[in-house]
MDTraj code that builds the backbone (N, CA, C; nanometers):
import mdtraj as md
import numpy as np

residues = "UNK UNK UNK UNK UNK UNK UNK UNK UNK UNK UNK UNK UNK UNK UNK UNK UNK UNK UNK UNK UNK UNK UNK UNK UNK UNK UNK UNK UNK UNK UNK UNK UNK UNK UNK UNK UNK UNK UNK UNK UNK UNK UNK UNK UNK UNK UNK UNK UNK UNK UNK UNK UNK UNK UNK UNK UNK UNK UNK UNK UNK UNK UNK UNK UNK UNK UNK UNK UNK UNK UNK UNK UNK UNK UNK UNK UNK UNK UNK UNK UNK UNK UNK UNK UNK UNK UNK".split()
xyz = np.array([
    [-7.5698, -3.5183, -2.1760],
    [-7.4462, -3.5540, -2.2424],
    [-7.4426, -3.7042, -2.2596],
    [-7.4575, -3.7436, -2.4053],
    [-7.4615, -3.8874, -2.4054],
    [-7.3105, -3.9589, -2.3824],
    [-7.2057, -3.8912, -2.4298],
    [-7.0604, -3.9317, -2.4963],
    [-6.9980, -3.8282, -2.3513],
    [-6.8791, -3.9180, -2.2815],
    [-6.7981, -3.8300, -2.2200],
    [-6.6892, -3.7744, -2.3189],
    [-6.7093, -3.6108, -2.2494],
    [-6.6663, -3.5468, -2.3575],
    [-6.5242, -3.5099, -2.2955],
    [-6.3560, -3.5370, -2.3888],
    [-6.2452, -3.4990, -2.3203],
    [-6.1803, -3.4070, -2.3593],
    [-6.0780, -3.3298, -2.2726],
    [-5.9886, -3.2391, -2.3386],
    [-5.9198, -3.2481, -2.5185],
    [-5.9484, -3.2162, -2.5975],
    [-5.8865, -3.1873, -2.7400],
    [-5.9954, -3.2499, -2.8508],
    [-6.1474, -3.3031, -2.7437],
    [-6.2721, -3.2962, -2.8409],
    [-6.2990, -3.1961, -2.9463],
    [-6.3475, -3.2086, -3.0209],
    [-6.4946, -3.0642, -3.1019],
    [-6.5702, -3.1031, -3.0196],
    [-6.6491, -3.0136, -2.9691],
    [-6.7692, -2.9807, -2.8692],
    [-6.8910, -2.8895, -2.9141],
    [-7.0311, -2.9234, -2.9160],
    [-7.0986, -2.8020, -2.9334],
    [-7.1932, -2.8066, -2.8063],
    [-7.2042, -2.6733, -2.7910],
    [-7.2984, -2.6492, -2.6879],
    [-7.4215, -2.6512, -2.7151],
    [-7.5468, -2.7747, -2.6763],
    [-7.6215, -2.7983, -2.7237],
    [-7.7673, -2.6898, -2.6795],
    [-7.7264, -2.5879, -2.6372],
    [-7.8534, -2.4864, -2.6138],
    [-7.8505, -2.3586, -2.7598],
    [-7.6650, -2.3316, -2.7257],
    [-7.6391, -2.2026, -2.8184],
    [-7.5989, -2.2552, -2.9510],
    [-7.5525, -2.3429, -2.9978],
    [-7.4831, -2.4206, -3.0865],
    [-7.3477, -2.4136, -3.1110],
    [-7.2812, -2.2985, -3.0631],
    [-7.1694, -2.2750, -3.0317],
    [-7.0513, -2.4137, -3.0264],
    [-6.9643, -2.4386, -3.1390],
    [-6.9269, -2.5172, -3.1426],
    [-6.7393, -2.4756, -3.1533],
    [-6.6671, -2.5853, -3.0692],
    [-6.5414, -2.5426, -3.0557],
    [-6.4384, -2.6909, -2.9653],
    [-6.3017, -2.6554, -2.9810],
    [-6.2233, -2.7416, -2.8611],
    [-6.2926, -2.7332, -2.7844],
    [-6.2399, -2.8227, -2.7042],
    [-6.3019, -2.8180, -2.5545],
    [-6.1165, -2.8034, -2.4815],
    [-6.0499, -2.6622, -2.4452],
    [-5.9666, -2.6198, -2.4350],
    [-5.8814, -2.6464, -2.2924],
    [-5.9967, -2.6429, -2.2238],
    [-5.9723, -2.5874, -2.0625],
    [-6.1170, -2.6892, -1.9607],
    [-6.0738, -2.7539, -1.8593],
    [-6.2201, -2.7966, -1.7628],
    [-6.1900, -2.7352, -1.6006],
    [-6.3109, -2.7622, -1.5828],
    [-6.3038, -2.6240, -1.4743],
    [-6.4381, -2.7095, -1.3940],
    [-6.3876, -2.7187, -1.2547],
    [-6.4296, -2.8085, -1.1442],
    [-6.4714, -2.7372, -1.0392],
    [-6.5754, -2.6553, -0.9828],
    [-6.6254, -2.5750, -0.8791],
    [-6.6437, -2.6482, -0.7933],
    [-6.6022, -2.5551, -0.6073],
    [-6.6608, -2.6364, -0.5050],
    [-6.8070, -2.6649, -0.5159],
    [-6.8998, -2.6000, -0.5380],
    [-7.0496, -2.6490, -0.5920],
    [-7.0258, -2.7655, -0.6521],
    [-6.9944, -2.7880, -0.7338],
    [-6.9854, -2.8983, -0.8332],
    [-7.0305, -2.9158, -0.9657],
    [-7.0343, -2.7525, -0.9697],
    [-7.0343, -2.7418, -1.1277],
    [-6.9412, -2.7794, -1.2261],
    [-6.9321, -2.8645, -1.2953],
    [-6.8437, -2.8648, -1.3659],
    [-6.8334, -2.7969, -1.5366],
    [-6.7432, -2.7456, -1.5952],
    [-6.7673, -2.6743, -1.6971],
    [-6.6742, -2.6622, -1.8113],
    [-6.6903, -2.6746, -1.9520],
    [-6.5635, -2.6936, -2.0249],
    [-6.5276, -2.5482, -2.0804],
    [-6.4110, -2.5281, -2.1008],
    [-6.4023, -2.4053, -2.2129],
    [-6.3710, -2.4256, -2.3131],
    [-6.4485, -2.4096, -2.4161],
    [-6.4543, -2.4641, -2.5478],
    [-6.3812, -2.2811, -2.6438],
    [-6.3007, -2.3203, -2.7224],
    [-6.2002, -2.2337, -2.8097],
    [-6.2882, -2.2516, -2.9366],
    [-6.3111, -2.1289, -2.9831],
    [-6.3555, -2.1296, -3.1149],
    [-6.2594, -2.1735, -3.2521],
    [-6.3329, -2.2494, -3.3428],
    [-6.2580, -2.2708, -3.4626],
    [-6.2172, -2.1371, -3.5377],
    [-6.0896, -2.1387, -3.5817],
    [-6.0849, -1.9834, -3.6038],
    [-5.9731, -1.9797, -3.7377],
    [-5.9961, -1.9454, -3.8454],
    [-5.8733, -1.9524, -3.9125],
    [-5.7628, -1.8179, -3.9127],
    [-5.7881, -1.7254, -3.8330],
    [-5.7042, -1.6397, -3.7656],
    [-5.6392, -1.7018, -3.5925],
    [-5.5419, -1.7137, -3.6493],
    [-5.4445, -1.7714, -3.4855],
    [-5.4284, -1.7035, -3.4372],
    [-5.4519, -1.5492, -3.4656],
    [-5.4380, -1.4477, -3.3526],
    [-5.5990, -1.4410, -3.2467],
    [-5.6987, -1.4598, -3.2921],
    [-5.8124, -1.4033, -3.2382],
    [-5.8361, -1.5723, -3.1610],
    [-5.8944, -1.5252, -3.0410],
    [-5.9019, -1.6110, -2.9524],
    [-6.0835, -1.6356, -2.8864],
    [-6.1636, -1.6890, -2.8724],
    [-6.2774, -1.6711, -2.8562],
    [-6.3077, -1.8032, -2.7469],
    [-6.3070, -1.8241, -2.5920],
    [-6.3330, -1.9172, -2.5224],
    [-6.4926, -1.9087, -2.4400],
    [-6.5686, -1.9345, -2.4312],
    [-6.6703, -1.9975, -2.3837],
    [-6.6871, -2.0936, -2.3094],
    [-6.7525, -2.0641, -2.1758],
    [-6.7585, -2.2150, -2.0907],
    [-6.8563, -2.2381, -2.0835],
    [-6.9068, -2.3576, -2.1142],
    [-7.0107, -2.4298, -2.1416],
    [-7.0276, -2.5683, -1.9965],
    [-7.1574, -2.5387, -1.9526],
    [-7.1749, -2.6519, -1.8537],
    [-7.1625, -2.8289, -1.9363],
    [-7.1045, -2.8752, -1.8328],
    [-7.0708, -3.0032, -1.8882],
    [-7.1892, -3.0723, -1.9499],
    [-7.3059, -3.0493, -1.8365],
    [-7.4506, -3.1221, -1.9243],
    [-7.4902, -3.0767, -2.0188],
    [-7.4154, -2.9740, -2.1149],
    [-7.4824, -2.8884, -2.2030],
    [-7.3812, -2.9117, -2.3768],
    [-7.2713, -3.0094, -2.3155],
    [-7.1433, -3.0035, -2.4284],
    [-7.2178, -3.1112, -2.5067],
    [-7.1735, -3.1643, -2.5823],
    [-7.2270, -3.2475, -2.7548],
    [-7.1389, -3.2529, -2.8010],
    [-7.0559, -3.3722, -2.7771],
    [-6.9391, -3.4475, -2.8538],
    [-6.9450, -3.4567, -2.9921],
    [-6.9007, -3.3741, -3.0652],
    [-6.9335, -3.3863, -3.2080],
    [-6.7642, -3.4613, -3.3093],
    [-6.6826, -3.4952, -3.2890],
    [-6.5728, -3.5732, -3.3009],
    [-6.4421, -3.5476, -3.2121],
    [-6.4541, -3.7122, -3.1401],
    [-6.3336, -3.6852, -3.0135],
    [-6.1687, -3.6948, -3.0391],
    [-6.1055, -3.6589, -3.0177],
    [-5.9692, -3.6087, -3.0472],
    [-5.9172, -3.5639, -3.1700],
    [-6.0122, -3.4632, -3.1665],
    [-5.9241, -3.3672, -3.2667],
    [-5.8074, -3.2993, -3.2439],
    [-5.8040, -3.2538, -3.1791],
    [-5.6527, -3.1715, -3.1045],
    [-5.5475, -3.2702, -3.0539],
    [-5.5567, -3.3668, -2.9981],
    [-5.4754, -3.4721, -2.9454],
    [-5.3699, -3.4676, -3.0810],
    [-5.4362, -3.4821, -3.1547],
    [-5.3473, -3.5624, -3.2794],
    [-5.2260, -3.4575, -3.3096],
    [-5.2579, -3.3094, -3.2837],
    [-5.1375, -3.2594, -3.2850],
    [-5.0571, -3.2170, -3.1931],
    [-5.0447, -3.2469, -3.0694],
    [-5.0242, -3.2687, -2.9387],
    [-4.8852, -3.3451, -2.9462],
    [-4.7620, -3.2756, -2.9397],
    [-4.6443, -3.3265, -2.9359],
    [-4.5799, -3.3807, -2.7926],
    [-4.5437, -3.5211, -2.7876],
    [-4.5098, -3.5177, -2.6392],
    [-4.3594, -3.4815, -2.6119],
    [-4.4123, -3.3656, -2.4883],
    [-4.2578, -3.3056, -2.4843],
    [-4.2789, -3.3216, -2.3261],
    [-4.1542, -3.2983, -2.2175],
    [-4.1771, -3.2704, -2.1319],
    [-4.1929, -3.1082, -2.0599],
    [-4.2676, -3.1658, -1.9444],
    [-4.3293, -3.0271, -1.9165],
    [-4.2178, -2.9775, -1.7898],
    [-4.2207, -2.8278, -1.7717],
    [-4.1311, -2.8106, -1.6624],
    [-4.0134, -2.6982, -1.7913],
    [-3.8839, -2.6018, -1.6983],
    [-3.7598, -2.5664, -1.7967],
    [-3.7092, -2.6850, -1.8596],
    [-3.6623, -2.6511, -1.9983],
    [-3.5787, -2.7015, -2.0527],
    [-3.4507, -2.6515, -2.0332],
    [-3.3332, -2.7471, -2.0734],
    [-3.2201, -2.7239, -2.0980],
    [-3.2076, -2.5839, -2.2066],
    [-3.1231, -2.5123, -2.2427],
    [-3.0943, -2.4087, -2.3646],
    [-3.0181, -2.4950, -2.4925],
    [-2.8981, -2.5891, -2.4233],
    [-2.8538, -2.6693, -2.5044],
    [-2.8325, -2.8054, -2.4673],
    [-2.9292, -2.8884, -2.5595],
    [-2.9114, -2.9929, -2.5101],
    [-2.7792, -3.1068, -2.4489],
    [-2.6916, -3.0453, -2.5220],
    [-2.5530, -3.1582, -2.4734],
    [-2.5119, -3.0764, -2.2992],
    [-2.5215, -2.9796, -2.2601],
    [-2.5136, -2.9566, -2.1470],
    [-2.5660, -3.0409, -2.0418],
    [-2.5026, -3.0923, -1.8996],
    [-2.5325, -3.2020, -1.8521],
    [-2.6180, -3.1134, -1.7443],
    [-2.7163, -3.1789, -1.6937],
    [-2.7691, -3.1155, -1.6161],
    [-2.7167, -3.1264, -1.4185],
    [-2.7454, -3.0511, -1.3573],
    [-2.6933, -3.1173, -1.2181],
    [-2.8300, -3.1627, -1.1124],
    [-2.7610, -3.2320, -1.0330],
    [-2.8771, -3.3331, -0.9936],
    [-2.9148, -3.2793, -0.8815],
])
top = md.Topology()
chain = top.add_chain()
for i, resn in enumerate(residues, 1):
    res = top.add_residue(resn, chain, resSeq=i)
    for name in ("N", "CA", "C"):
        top.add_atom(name, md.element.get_by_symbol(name[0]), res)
traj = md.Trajectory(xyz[None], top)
């Protein structure tokens, strides 16, 4: 892996060619480390993840996904916002 490769990359897996997000990373007590790369898909229903060893990913353009990545906070929301919350 020449390029560290991050969450919301294109990734291809440089054995299978298998190319996708890099969705999900995944950290074993061994110390494997491993990405799950999401297939490009122009059906939003069908879902296709693959984990690919980290020495095996190929940064092929980094933040693609970021860019549509809205910052919201994480955790419940309110239902309506003018409701005050209690502390």
């Amino acid at each position: 892996m020449s390029e560290r490769v991050a969450l919301g990359d294109l990734v291809q897996d440089s054995i299978s060619g298998f190319k996708g997000i890099a969705v999900a990373y995944d950290e074993w007590l061994t110390g494997c480390k491993r990405f799950g790369l999401e297939a490009l898909s122009k059906n939003a229903k069908e879902s296709n993840i693959r984990w690919v060893d980290e020495e095996r990913c190929k940064l092929i353009k980094p933040g693609v996904y970021r860019k549509m990545i809205k910052s919201t906070p994480a955790g419940p929301q309110p239902i309506d916002p003018g409701i005050p919350r209690k502390a």
